[in-house]
C-alpha positions as CSV (number, residue, x, y, z in Angstrom):
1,X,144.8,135.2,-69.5
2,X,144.5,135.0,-66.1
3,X,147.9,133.2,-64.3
4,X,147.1,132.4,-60.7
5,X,149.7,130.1,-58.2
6,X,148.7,126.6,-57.3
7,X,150.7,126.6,-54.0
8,X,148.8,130.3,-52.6
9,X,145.6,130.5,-55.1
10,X,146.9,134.2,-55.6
11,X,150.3,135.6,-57.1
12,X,152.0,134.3,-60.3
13,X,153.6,131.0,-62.0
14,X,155.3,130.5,-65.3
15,X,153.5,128.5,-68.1
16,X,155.6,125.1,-68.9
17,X,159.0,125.1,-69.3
18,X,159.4,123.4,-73.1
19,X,162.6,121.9,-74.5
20,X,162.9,123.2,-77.9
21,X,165.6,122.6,-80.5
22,X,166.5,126.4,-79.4
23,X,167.1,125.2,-75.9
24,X,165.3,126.0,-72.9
25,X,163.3,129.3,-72.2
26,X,159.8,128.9,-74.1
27,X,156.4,129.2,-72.6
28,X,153.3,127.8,-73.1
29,X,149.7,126.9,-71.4
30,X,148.7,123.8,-70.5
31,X,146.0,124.5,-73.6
32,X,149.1,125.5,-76.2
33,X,149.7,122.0,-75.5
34,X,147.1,119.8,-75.4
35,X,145.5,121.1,-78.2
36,X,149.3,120.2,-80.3
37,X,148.8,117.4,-82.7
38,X,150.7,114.0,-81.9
39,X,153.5,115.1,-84.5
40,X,153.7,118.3,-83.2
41,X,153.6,117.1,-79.2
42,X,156.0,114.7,-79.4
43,X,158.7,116.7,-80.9
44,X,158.7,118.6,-77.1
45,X,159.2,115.2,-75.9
46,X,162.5,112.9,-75.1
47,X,160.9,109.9,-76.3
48,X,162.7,106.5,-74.6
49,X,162.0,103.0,-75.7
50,X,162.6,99.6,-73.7
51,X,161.6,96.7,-74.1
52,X,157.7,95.5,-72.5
53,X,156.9,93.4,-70.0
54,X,154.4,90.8,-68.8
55,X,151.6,89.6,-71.7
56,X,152.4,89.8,-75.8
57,X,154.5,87.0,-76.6
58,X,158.1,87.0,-77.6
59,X,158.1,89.9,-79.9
60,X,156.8,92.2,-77.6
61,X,159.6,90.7,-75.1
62,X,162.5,90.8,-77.7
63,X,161.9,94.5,-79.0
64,X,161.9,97.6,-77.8
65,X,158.4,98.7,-78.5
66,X,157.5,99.9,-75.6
67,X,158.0,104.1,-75.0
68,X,158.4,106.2,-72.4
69,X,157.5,110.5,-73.4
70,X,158.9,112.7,-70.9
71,X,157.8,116.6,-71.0
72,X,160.1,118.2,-68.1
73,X,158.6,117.0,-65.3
74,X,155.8,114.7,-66.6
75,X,156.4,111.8,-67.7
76,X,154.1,108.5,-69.3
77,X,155.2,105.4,-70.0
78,X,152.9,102.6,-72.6
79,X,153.5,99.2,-73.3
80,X,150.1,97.6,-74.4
81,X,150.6,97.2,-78.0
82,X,153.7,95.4,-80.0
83,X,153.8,98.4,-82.0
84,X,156.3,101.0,-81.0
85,X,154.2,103.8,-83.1
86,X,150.7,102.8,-81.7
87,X,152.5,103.3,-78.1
88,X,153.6,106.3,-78.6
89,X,150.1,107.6,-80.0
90,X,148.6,105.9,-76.7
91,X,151.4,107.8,-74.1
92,X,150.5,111.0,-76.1
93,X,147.0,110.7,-75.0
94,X,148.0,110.0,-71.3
95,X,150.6,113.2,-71.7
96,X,147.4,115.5,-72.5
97,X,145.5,114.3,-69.6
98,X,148.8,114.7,-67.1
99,X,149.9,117.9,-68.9
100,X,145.7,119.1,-68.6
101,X,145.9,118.1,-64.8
102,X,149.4,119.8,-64.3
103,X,149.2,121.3,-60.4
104,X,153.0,122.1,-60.1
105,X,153.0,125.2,-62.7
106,X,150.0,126.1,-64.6
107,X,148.6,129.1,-66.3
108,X,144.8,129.4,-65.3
109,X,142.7,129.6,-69.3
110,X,139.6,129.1,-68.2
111,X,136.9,130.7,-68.3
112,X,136.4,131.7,-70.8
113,X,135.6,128.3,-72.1
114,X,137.1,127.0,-75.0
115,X,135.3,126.3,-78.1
116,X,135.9,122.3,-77.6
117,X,133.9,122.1,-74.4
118,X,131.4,124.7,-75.6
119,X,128.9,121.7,-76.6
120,X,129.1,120.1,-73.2
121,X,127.8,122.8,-71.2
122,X,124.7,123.9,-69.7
123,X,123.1,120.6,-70.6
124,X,121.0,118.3,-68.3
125,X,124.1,116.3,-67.2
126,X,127.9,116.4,-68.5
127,X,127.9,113.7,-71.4
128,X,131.7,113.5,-72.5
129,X,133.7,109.8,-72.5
130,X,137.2,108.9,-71.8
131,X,137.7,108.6,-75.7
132,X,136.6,112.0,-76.6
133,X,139.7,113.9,-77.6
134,X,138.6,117.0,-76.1
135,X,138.3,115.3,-72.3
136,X,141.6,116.3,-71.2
137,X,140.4,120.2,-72.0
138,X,137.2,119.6,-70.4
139,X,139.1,118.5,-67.3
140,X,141.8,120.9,-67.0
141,X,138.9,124.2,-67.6
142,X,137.6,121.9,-64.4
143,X,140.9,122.6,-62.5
144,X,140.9,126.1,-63.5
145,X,137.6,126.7,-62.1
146,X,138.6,124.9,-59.0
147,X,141.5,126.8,-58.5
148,X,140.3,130.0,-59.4
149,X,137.2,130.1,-58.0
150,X,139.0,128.7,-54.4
151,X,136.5,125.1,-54.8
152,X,133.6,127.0,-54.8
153,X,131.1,124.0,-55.9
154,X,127.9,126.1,-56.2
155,X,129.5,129.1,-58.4
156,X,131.7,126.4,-60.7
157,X,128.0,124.4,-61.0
158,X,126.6,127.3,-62.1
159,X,129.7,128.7,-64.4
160,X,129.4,124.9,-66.1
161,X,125.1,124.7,-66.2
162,X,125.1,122.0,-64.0
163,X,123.6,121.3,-60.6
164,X,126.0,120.6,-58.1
165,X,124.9,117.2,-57.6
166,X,126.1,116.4,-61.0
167,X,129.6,117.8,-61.2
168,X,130.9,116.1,-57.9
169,X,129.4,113.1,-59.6
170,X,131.4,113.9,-62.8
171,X,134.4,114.5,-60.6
172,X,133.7,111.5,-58.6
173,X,133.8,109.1,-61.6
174,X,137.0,110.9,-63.2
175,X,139.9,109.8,-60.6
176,X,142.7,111.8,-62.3
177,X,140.7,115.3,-62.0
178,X,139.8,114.0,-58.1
179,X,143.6,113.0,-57.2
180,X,144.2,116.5,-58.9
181,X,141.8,118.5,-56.8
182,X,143.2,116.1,-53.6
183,X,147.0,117.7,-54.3
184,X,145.8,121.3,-54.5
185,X,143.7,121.4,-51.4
186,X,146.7,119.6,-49.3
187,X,149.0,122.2,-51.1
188,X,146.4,125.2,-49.7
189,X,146.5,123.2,-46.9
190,X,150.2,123.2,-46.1
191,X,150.4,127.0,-46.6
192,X,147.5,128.1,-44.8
193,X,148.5,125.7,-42.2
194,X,145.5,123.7,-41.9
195,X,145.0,120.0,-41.1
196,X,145.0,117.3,-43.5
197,X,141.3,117.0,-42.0
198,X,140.0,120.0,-42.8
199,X,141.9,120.4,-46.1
200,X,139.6,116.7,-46.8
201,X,136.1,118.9,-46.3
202,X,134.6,120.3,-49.2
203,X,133.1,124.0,-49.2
């Protein structure tokens, strides 16, 4: 498994840092992770409550049902529902997509692909929605390719069996991968010591 560094796109990071009952010290891939069940994820987490604000009526005011799940230095927060459990199943899913989208320390996985994104590749456009579980996979093998193959569009089009065309329209609709992609070429950027202007142009 290939580990390359955000901040130079050549050298070597650590995998995540995880808080186990042993202490500190074990590793793991972004993929290790997202691919944890919600039992199994959230026992990595410190899990906060407080109480929600704005819409939900008194009950959602008066208890603590909202949760915040912080995994060293990610953290989501989710209020929508009154019920503490269905929050914390709704910030799991946001932790997958931020630990998935990771920039600061990240071990590159992909390729090869993994067997969840196997069926959306190489077809006539990417077909995957926001509620698929295996989005947040599909997106971070995105960030690998980016990273590893230095934002080459053409060569991660034709890794993924998609025109060009197609994934910066995927990429375009999917603002957490595009914010993602934003940090890394302003990190390249700051090393390399380009503008912010040309760090903006894409290859």
């Amino acid at each position: 498994m290939a580990m390359i560094s955000v901040r130079t796109i050549s050298g070597l990071y650590n995998g995540f840092l995880i808080v186990t009952e042993k202490g500190y010290g074990m590793t793991a891939s972004w993929l290790e992770l997202v691919r944890k069940n919600d039992s199994n994820l959230v026992k990595l987490c410190r899990v906060d409550t407080f109480r929600g604000s704005g819409r939900g009526g008194q009950k959602r005011n008066k208890t603590s049902n909202a949760v915040r799940l912080t995994l060293r230095d990610l953290v989501v927060t989710e209020s929508a529902s009154r019920s503490k459990a269905q929050n914390i199943t709704l910030a799991l899913k946001k932790l997958r997509l931020a630990i998935a989208l990771n920039t600061i320390q990240r071990n590159i996985v992909c390729p090869p692909f993994p067997e969840e994104i196997q069926p959306y590749l190489h077809q006539s456009t990417i077909r995957i929605n926001s509620q698929n579980p295996a989005l947040p996979i599909f997106l971070g093998c995105l960030l690998d390719l980016f990273l590893k193959k230095s934002g080459n569009w053409a060569e991660i089009s034709s890794l993924c069996g998609v025109t060009n065309t197609q994934l910066r329209r995927f990429v375009e609709k999917h603002v957490a991968l595009r914010l993602a992609l934003d940090k890394v070429r302003r990190q390249s950027a700051d090393n390399e010591g380009i503008s912010a202007e040309e760090a903006q142009k894409e290859p």
